[in-house]
N, C-alpha and C positions, 0 to 999 in steps of 0.2 A: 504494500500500500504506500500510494508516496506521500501520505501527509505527518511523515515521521515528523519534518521539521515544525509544526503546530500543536504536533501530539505533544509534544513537550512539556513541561510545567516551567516552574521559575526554576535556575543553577542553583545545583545544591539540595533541594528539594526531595528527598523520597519520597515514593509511594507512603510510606504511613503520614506524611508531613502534609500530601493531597488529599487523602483520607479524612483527615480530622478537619482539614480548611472546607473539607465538603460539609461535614458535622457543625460547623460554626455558621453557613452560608445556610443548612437547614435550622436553624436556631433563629437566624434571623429573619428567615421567612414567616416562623412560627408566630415570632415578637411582633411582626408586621400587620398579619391576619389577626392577632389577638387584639391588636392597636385599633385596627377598624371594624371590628367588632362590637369591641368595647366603646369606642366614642363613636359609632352608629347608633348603638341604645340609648346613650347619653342627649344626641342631639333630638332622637327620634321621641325621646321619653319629653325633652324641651320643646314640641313643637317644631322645630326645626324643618325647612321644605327639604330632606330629602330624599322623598316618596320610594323611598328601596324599606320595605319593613324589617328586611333582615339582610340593612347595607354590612359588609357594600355589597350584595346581592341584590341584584331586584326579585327580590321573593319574600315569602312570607312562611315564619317558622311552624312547619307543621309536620311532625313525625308520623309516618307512614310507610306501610309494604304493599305491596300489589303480587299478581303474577304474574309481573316480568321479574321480580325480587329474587327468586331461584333462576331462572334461565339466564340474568345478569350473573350470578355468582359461579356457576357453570360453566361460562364462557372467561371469567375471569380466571378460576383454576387451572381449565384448560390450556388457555396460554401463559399462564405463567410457570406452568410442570412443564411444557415440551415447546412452548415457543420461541423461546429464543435459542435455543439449540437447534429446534427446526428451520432455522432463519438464516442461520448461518452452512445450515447444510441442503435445502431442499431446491431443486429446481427454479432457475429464478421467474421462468413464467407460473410453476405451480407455487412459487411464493407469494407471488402476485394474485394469482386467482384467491388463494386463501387468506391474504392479510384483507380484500376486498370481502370475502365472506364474513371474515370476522367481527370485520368490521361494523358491518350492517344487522348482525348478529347481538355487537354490543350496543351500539346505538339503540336498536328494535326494543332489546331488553330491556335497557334503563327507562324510554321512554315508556314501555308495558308498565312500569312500578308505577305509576297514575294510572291505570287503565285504558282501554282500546280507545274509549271515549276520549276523555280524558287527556290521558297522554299522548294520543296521537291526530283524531280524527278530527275535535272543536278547538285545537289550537289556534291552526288558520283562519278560521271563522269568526272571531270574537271582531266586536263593533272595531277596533285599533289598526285588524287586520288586513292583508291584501285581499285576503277572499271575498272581505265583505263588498268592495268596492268593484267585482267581478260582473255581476247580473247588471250592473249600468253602464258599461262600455258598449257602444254601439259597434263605431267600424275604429281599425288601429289609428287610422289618417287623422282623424277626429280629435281620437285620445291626444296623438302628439302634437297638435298643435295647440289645443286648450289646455293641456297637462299645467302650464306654468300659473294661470289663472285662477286655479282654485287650490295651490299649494298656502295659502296663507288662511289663518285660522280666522273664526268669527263671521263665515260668509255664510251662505244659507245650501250652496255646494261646493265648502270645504273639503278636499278631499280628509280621509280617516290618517291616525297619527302614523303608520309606518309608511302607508303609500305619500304621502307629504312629504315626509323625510328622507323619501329616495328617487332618484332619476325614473322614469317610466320606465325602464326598465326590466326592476325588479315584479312591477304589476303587469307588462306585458307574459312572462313565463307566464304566471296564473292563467291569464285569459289563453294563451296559445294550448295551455292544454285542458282546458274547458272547450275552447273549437274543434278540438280534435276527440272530442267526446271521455277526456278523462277529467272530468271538472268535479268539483266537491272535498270535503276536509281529507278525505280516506287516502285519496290518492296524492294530493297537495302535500300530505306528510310525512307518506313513501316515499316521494320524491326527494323532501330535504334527504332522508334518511340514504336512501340510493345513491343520490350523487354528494350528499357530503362525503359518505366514504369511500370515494374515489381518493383521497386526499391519501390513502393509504397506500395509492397503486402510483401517482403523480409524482411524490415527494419521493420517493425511492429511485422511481423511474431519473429524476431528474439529476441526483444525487448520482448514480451508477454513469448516465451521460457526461456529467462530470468528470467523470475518472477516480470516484470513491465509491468502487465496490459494495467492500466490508462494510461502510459506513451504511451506504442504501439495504442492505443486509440489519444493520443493526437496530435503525429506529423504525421498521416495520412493527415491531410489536409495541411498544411508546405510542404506535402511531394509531395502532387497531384501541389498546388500554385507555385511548384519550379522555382525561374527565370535560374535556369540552362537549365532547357527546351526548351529554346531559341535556343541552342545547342545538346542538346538529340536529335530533328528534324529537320535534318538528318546528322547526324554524327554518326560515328563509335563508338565514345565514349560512345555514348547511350549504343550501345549492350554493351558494357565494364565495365559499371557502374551497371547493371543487372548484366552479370555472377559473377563479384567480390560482389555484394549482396546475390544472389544467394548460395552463393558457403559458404560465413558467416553465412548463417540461416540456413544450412544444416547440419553444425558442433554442432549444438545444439538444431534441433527440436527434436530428437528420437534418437535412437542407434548408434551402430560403422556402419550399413551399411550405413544409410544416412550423416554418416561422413566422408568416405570412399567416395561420392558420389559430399561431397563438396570439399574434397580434389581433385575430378578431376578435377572439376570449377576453382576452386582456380588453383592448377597445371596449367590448361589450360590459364587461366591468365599470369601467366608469360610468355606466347609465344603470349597472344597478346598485350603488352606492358612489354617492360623493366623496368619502372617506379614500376611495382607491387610487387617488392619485397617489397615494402614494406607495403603493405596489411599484410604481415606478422604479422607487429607492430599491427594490430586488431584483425587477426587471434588469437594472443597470448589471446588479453583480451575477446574475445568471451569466447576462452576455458576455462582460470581463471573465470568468474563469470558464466560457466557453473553450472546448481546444483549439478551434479551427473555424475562419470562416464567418469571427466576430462582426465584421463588419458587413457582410451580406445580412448576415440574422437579423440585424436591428435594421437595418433598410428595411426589409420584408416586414420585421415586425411592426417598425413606424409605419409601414404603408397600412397593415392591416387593423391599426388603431385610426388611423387617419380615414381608410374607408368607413368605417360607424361610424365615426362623430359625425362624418360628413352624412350620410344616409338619415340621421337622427335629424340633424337642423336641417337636412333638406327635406326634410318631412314637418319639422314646424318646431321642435324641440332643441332650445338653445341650453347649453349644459349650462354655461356662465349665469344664465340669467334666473334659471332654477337654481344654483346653487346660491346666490345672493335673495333671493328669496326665502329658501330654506333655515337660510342662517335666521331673518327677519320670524320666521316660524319660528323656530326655535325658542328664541326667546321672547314670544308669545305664551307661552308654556312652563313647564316644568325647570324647563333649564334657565329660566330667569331666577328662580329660586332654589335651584340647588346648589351650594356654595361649594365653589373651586377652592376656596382653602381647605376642606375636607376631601374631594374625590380628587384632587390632582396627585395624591399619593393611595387614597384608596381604593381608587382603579387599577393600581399595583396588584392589591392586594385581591380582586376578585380576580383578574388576570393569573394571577397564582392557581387560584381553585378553578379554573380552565385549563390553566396549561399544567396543572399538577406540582409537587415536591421538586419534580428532577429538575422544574426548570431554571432555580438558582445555584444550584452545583454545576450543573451541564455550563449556562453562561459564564461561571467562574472560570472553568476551565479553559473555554474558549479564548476568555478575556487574558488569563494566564497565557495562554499560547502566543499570542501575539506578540505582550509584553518580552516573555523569554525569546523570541525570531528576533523582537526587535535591537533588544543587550546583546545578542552573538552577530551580530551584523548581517541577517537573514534579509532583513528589512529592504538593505542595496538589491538583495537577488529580485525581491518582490518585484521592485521595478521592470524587469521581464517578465520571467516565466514564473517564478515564485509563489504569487498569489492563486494562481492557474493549478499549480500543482498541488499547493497545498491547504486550498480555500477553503472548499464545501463545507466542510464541518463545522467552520471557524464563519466566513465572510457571510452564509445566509442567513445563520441566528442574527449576528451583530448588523445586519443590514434591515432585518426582520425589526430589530430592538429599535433601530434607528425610525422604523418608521411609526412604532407604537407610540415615540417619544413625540412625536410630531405630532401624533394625534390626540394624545394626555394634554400636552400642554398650549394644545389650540382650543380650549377648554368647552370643545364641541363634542366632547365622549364623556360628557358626566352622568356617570353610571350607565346600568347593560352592558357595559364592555365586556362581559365575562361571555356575551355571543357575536358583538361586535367587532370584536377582535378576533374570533375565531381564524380568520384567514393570515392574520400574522402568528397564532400562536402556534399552527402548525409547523412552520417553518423554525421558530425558537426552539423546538423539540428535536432540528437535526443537529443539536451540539449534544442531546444524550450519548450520539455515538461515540462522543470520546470517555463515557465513563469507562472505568477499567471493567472488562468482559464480564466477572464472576462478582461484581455488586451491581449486573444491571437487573437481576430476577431480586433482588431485595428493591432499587427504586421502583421497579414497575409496581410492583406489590401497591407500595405508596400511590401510587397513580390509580389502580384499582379502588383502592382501600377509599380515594378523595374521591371520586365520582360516587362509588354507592354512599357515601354517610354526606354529599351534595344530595343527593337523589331521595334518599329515605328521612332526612331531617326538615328537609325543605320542601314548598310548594314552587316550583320555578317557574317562571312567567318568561315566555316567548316574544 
């Protein structure tokens, strides 16, 4: 594998010295979650607007089992006795096929722990939602060009809180498969559930394109155990976290047409969240630790971001003028009174119970790696090939982090990040591959362990 030189720690360093700095890093994650816990209730118990009853969650505390409860637990044993052994030895299309099954397998379950209803069918339904907004679209022409007219609240057809807050887009999928005759909650929440866990076939895929094997190998199962899955089923965010996967492994499995191909994905991203500009920031380092060919890929790819925008406003739908709108929504709402002094660190902190335990050890180490490239004069090679060789593990978490930071501190993510970030938190989870091999079936545990006691203590809101 060539990412010896990343794999590294700081000079000097042992293995027991990484160990324990992992043990200090889960300590402070602990302190962190217990911080906005605890002064969640305090402000909550004050009055305080900030409408997460069990911040920084947006949910509300209600301990409960269903019968996804055992087929959740089942699936969680399963891989964590033979997963990761199998991951490293099985076929890498039959790894694929089965991180994809798993995946939809764990997702399906956790979602089951609220019931068919419940958990899966009336999520998209509720007055907030896309679905609800579905039986009033006439023809698409329509929708995009009046889209931008009734994004702002207090009108008498305002559209409903998520469809308002995302590009047409996101409410186009719905209606495309209500014209095709699969319209209703049942199918709408398979769907999340289907194509979010693609993110398990994507992120690998893209990882091995790379030229880090083992690595694409290792966060398969991190990837299938995801506690964001809690939210993938059934939320929209699911499908969203797939296409912008999707759309990144395209830019660098094979040629300018399959880059060309991601650039539509990516493209079409931006119209179903405004948040996705900055996918961009991964976009970039996908194509830098591209091997070959860098500069075709992003042509093809800007072209095929450039064909939707264009398609979109030549249809009536200006991105700019919805998204300066959105913002004015915005704080029409909740987000006028929920206070950035509290969520600008405790969106940290739900982002944690999404991406799991590993994901401040995993960045530690990343962050480590660099630092030690950078002391041994690594850093001059970067300038070539260096970053190329020895990126994946290291450049997409920390490109991922860079854009989460963007989006905490444009103080347009106060709370629900714990789904809204879903599409960057997959990618923070490709620095698990540098844990050391024989403590990654004790972190995943921790990953299992955080989605079931998410899932059975809480009522989570989509």
């Amino acid at each position: 594998m060539a990412t010896a030189p990343v794999l590294a720690d700081a000079p000097g360093r042992t293995p027991a010295h990484r160990d324990r700095a992992d043990l200090v890093v889960l300590a402070v994650e602990a302190a962190l979650l217990a911080a906005a816990v605890g002064v969640g209730i305090v402000l909550n118990a004050r009055g305080v607007g900030l409408y997460a009853d069990a911040a920084p969650l947006y949910a509300t505390w209600r301990p409960h089992a269903g019968w996804g409860t055992p087929a959740a637990l089942l699936v969680a044993v399963v891989v964590l006795a033979w997963g990761v052994r199998w991951a490293r030895t099985a076929r890498w299309g039959a790894l694929l096929a089965a991180g994809w099954l798993a995946s939809v397998a764990w997702t399906l379950s956790l979602a089951l722990v609220d019931g068919w209803s419940a958990g899966l069918t009336r999520r998209l339904t509720v007055q907030a939602e896309y679905l609800h907004e579905v039986p009033g679209v006439g023809d698409v022409a329509g929708l995009l060009a009046g889209f931008t007219g009734r994004i702002l609240d207090f009108q008498p057809d305002s559209w409903s809180t998520h469809t308002a807050g995302h590009p047409p887009g996101a409410l186009l999928l719905f209606v495309w498969l209500d014209r095709v005759g699969l319209g209703g909650g049942t199918v709408a929440g398979l769907a999340c559930v289907l194509v979010g866990a693609t993110v398990a076939v994507s992120v690998p895929v893209t990882l091995r394109a790379l030229g880090a094997p083992d690595a694409a190998r290792a966060v398969v199962p991190f990837l299938v155990l995801l506690p964001g899955a809690v939210w993938v089923g059934a939320s929209a965010d699911g499908i969203f976290a797939g296409v912008v996967a999707a759309g990144l492994a395209l830019l660098v499995v094979r040629g300018p047409v399959t880059a060309l191909l991601g650039g539509v994905l990516l493209g079409f991203a931006l119209y179903l969240s405004y948040g996705f500009v900055l996918v961009g920031v991964l976009a970039l380092a996908v194509l830098a630790l591209r091997p070959a060919a860098r500069l075709r890929a992003l042509l093809a790819g800007a072209a095929g971001v450039a064909a939707v925008a264009a398609a979109f406003t030549l249809a009536g739908f200006r991105w700019w003028e919805g998204y300066e709108l959105v913002v004015a929504r915005y704080y029409q709402g909740w987000g006028a009174e929920r206070p950035y002094a509290y969520w600008i660190w405790a969106n940290l902190a739900a982002l944690l119970l999404c991406a799991g335990p590993v994901l401040g050890p995993a960045l530690r180490r990343a962050v480590s790696g660099v630092v030690a490239a950078a002391r041994t004069g690594w850093r001059r090679a970067a300038l070539a090939t260096g970053v190329r060789a020895a990126g994946p593990v290291v450049l997409l978490p920390l490109a991922a982090a860079v854009a989460v930071a963007g989006a905490d501190l444009s103080g347009l993510s106060k709370a629900e990040v714990e789904r809204i970030w879903l599409p960057f938190a997959v990618w923070l989870l490709v620095a698990a591959a540098l844990l050391p091999a024989g403590a990654r079936r004790w972190w995943l545990a921790g990953q299992a362990a955080t989605a079931l006691a998410v899932n059975h203590l809480l009522w989570t809101v989509s």
